[in-house]
C-alpha positions as a printed Julia matrix, in Angstrom:
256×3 Matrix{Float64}:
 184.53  -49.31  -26.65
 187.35  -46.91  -26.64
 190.46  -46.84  -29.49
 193.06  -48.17  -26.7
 193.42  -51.16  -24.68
 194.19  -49.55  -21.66
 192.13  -49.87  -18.84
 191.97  -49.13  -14.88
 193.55  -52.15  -13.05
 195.29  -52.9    -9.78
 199.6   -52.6    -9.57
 199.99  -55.97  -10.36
 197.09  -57.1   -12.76
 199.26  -60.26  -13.09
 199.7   -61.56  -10.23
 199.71  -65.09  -10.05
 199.82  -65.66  -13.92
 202.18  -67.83  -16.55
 203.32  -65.29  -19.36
 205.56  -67.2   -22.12
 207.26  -64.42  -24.5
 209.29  -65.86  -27.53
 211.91  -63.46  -28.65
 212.54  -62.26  -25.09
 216.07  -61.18  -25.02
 215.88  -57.99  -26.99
 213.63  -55.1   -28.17
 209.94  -55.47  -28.26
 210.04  -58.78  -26.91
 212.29  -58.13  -23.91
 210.46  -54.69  -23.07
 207.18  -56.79  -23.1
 208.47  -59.47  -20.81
 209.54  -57.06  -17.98
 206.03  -55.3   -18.76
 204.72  -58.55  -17.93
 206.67  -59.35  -14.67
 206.03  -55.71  -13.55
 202.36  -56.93  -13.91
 203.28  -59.5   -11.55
 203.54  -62.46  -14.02
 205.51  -65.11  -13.87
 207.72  -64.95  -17.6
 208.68  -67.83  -19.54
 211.18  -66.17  -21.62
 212.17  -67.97  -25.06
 215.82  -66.77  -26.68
 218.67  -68.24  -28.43
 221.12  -66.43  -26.35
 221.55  -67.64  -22.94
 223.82  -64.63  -21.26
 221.22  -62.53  -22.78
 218.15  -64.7   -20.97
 220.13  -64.84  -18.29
 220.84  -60.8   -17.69
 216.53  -60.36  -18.51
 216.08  -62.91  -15.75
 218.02  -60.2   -13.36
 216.0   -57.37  -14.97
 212.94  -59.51  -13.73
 213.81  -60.49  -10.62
 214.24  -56.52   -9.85
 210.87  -56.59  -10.41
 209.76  -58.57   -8.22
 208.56  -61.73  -10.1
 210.16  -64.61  -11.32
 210.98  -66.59  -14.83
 211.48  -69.43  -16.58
 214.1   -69.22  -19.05
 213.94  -71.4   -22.33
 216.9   -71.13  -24.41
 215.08  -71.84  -27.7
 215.45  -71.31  -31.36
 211.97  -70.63  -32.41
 213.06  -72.9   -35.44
 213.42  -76.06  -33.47
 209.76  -76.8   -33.9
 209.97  -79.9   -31.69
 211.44  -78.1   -29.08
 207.9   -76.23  -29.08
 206.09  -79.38  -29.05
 208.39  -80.11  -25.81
 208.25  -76.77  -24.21
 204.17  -77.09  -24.25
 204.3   -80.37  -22.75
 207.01  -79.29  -19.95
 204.81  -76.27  -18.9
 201.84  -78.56  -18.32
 204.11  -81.04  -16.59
 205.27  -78.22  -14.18
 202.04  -75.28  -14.53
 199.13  -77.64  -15.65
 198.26  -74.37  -17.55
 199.32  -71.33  -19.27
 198.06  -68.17  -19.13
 199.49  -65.62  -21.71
 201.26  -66.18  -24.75
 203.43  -63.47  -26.89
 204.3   -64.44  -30.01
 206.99  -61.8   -30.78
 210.06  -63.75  -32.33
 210.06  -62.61  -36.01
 212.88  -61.84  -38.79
 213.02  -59.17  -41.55
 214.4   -61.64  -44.18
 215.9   -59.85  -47.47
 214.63  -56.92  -49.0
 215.47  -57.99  -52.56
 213.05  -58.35  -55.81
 210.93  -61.48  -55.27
 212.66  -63.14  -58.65
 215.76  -62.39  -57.16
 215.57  -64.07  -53.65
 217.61  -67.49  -53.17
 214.57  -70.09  -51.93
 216.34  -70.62  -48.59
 216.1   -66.82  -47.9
 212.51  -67.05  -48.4
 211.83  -69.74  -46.46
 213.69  -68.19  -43.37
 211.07  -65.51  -42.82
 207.87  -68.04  -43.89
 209.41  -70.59  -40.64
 210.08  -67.94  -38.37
 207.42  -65.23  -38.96
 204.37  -67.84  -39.63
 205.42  -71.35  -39.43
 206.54  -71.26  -35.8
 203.62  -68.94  -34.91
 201.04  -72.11  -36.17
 203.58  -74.52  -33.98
 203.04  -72.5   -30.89
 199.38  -72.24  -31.4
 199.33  -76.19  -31.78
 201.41  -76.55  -28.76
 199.82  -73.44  -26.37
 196.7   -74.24  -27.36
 195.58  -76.85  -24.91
 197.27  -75.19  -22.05
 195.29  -72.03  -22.93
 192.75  -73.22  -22.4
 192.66  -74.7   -19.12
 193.06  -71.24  -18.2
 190.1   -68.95  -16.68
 191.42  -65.99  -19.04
 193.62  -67.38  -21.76
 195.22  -64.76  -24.29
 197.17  -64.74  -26.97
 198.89  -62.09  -28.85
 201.02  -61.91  -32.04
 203.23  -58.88  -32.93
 202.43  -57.99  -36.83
 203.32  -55.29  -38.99
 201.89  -52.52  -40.83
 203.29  -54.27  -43.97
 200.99  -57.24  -44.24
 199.17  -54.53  -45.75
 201.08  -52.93  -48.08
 202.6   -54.1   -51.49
 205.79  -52.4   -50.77
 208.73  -53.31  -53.4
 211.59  -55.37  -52.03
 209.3   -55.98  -48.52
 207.76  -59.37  -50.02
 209.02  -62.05  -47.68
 208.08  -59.97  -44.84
 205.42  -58.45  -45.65
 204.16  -62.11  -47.02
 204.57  -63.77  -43.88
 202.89  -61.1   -41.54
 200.27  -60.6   -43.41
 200.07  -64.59  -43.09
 200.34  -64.21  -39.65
 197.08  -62.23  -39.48
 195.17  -64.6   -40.75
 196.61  -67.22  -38.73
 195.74  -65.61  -35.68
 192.38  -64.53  -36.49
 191.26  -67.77  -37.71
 191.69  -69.17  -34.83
 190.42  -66.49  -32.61
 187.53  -67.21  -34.5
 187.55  -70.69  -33.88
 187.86  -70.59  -30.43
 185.92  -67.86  -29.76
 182.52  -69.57  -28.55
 184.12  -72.29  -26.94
 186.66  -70.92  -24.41
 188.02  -67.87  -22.19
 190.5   -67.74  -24.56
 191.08  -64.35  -26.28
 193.24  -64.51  -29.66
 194.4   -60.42  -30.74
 197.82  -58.99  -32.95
 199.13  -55.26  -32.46
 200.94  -53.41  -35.2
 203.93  -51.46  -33.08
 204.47  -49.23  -36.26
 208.01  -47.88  -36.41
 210.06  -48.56  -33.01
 213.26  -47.96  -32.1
 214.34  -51.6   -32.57
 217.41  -53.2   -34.57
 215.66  -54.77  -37.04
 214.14  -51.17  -37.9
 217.28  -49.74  -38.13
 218.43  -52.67  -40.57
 215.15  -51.64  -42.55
 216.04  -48.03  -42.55
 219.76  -47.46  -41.71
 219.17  -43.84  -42.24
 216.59  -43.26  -39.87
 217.49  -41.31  -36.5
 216.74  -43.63  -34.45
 215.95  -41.51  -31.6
 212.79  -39.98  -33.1
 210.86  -43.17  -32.51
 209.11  -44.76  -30.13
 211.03  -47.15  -27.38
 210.27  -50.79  -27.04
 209.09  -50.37  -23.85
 206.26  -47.94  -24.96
 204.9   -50.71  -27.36
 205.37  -53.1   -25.22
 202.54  -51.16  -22.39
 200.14  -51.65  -25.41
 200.7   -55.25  -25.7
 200.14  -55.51  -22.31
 196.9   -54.37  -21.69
 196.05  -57.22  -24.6
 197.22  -59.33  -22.2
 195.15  -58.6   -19.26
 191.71  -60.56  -18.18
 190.08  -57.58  -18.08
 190.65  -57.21  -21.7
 187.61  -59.35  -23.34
 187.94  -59.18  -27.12
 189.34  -61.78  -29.88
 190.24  -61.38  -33.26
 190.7   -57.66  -32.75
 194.3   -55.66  -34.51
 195.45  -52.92  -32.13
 197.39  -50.33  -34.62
 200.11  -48.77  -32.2
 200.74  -45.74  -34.25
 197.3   -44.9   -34.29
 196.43  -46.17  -31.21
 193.14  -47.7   -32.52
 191.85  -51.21  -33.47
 192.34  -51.87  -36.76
 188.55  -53.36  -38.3
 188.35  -56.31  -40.22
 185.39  -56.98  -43.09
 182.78  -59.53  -41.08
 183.33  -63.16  -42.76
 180.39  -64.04  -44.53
């Protein structure tokens, strides 16, 4: 196997498929839902801001496919349990799921953070991930080439001072997400993989490092090609981290 996930396919690999992105109306997760409809996919885009849904949903119909939009805080964990049950009510299935929606959370000394500031990043960055996994799951499955992917960071494996919340709940995230690759693994088409972007030109990078220049880094939309070719059927792997900088999988110790 090769370090990328890219791979020979047709124009529109998609065609025909149910994508639902979470964090869709900016950055990573807005480049990767017009990646997807470019595909041919048909995006269910989650958001909390509707005129921002609303001017991706133009971006996507200029691609020629369609969406769904879900105006959504990823927080409103029973509006996941009623998204997943909508989609089967209206697709009877679901094809790809995106887990993108994440926070930075404070960059302060762990004694010093306030509890509700931790617990911000732990709901958003892992909780919600686990709720969408309860809720996609079944619908996942009842496709003939189910995948998942969750967007990580290279600080779940670092000890970085003043990163912890973050860093905490990515690295979290990881496990999450492999875990249940590996439990679903022998028992269905469904594929379960995270990519690392690595620095991108993205807001809540330029909150992390205000002093960057910005324009040295990688666009959203470059990640975003990565993240599709996860997505694809062709694509047959589970449990696997794609490291975007490097543009290699990252490998994991075997579990015992």
């Amino acid at each position: 196997m090769t370090d990328t996930p890219a791979s020979d396919t047709p124009a529109r690999p998609l065609e025909g498929r149910l994508a639902l992105v979470t964090g869709a109306t900016r950055g990573i997760g807005r480049a990767t839902a017009l990646a997807l409809a470019e595909a041919g996919a048909h995006v269910i885009a989650t958001g909390r801001t509707q005129g921002a849904l609303e001017e991706l949903d133009d971006a996507i119909a200029a691609t020629g496919s369609t969406a769904t939009l879900v105006p959504l805080d990823i927080l409103d964990f029973a509006g996941i349990d009623r998204l997943g049950g909508a989609l089967y009510e209206r697709f009877g299935k679901l094809d790809i799921l995106v887990g993108n929606a994440g926070v930075l959370g404070p960059m302060t000394p762990l004694a010093q953070i306030d509890p509700k500031d931790f617990e911000g990043p732990l709901n958003v960055n892992l909780t919600a991930n686990w709720r969408l996994i309860r809720s996609m799951d079944p619908l996942l499955r009842l496709s003939d080439a189910g995948r998942a992917v969750f967007v990580s960071s290279g600080a779940a494996h670092k000890a970085r001072a003043f990163w912890g919340p973050y860093a905490v709940t990515k690295a979290g995230l990881e496990v999450l997400a492999r875990t249940w690759a590996a439990e679903t693994a022998n028992v269905s088409a469904l594929k379960v993989n995270l990519i690392n972007p690595g620095p991108i030109r993205t807001r809540m990078r330029a909150r992390a490092f205000p002093s960057e220049d910005a324009s040295t880094l990688p666009a959203p939309e470059e990640v975003a090609q990565a993240i599709l070719a996860l997505c694809l059927p062709s694509f047959a792997e589970t449990g696997r981290l794609y490291d975007f900088p490097s543009r290699a999988f990252k490998e994991f110790p075997v579990p015992a």
